[in-house]
N, C-alpha and C positions, 0 to 999 in steps of 0.2 A: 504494500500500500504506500503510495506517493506520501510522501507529510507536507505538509502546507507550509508555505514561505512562511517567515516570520513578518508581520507588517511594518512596514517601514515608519517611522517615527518623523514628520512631522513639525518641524517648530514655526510658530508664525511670530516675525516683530514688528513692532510699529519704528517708522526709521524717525518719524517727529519724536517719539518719546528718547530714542534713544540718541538723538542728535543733542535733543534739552539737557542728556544726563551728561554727555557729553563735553558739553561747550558751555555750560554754567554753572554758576554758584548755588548751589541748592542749600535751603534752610528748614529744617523740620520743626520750626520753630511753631507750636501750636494755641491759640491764645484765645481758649474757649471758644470753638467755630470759627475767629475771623479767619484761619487760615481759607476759610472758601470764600471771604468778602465780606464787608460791612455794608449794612441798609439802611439808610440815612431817609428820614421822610419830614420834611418843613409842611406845617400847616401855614403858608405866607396867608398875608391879609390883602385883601382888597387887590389883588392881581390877575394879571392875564397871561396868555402866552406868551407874548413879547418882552414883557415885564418881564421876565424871569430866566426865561433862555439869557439877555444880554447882560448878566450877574454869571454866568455859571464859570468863565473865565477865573472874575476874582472869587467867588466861591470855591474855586478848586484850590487857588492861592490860598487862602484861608485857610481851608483845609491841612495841605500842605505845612505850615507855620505852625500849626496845632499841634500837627504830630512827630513831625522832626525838629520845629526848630529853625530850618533852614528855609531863606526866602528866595523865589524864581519870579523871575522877568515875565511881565507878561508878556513880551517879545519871544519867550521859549517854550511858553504851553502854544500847542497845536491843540483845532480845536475841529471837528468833524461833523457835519450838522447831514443826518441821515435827510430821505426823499419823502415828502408829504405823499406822493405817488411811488410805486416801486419796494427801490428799498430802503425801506424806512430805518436802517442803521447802517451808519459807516464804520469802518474799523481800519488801521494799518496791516500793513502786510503780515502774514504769520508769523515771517522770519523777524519784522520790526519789533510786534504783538511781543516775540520770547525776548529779543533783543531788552526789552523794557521791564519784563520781570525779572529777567539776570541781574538788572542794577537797579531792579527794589524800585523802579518807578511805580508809584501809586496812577491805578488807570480808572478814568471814574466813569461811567454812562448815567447820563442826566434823564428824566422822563417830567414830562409837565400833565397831569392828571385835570379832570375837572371835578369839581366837591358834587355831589347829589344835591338835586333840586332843592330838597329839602335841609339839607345839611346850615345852620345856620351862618356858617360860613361863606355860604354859596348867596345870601343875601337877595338870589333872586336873579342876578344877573350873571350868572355863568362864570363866576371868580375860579381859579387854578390853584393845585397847590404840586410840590414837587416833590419825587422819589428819585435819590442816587445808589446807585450800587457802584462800589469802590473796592477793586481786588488791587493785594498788595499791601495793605497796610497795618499786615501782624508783624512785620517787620518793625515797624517803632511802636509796638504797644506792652508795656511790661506784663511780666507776669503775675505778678502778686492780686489778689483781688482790689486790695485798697489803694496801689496805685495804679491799676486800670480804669479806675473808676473816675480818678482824678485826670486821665488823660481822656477819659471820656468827655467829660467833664469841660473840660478845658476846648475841645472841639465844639462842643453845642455851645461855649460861649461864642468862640471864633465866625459861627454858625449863625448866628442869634441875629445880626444884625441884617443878612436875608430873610427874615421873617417880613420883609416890609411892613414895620409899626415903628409908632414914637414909643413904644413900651415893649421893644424888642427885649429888652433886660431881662424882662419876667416871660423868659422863655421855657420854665418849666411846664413839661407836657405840649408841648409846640413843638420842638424837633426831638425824634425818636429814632436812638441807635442800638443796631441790635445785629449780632450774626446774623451771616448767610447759612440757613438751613439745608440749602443744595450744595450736596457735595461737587467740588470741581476743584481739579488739578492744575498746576499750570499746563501740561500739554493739554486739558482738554478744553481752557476757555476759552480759544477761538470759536469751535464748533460751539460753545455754549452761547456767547455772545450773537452770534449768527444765526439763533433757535428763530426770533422773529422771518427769520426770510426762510430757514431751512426747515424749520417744524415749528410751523408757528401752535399746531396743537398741545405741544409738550407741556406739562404742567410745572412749570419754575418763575425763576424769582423777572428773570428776562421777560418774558410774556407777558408777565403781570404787567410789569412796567409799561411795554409796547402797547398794551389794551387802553384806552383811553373808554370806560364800560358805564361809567354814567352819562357821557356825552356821543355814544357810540356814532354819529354822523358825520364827526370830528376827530381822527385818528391822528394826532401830534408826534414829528420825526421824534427818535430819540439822538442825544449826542455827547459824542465820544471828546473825552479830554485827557492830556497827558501832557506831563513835560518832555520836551525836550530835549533837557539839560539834566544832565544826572546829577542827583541830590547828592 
């Protein structure tokens, strides 16, 4: 009786993931979830979509100061403004995309929401408020609870003053930061940031952001910010 070949074994790789392990700085640095992103959400006052997109620049800088420390040019953040038609996000190149998590650049994508009709905020007239998702920035957040909190902290001050109010200071319960719940890698957040064009069914935090669901006739681009310039 013949005996059967032994089957051949198989390996499959990914040449992104092994290019990323390759050619950068990796940090296993974990900081209660934010290793998958932080979610930042501003209840602003009295805004629209215009109002608020032409902030996201210095808000990013804001940002930025909060958590490092260090200040960037607005001449060095690039800034992406996805297609009201189309595709409604833009991103850099893949190789740019790793290029900026190898040097700890924090990369933020902006979304402008509208509040529910009824929402008292919404005042009746279609007022906006905004959600950023921001990968990259477990990188400058300590670990201890009590000074996370304080760098938190320190962010929603920086933060406070996009609230557009004369009483931005008492921004408790106004901006809310919190982990990303979706887990994502650095090789897989291009495909993840891409989910609005590539799978816009997917249930994540991406999506959410893209859906503009209480004004659903009005779908607002989402937009990509990074520096330039390495922190």
């Amino acid at each position: 009786m013949k005996l059967l070949e032994a089957p051949v074994k198989i390996s499959y790789t990914n040449p992104i993931k092994d290019w990323y392990e390759d050619n950068t700085n990796q940090s296993n640095k974990q900081i209660e979830g934010y290793e998958n992103g932080m979610f930042i959400t501003i209840d602003n006052k009295k805004c629209y979509f215009n109002d608020l997109v032409k902030d996201f620049k210095e808000l990013y800088i804001s940002l930025i100061v909060a958590l490092t420390g260090e200040k960037v040019r607005k001449t060095d953040i690039k800034q992406l403004h996805g297609d009201w038609k189309g595709e409604r996000i833009k991103l850099p190149t893949r190789q740019n995309l790793l290029s900026l998590l190898d040097s700890r650049t924090p990369i933020l994508i902006g979304a402008v929401h509208n509040y529910e009709k009824d929402n008292h905020r919404s005042k009746g007239k279609e007022y906006c408020h905004t959600h950023f998702y921001v990968y990259n920035t477990h990188h400058y957040l300590p670990s201890t609870p009590i000074e996370l909190r304080d760098r938190l902290d320190k962010v929603e001050r920086h933060l406070s003053r996009y609230i557009k109010s004369p009483s931005h200071k008492r921004y408790q319960g106004i901006i809310e930061i919190k982990p990303t719940i979706d887990k994502v890698s650095p090789t897989q957040l291009y495909e993840y940031l891409q989910s609005p064009i590539t799978n816009p069914q997917a249930l994540n935090l991406i999506n959410y952001m893209a859906n503009n669901r209480h004004l659903p006739s009005i779908q607002y681009p989402l937009t990509t910010i990074y520096s330039s310039k390495k922190l």
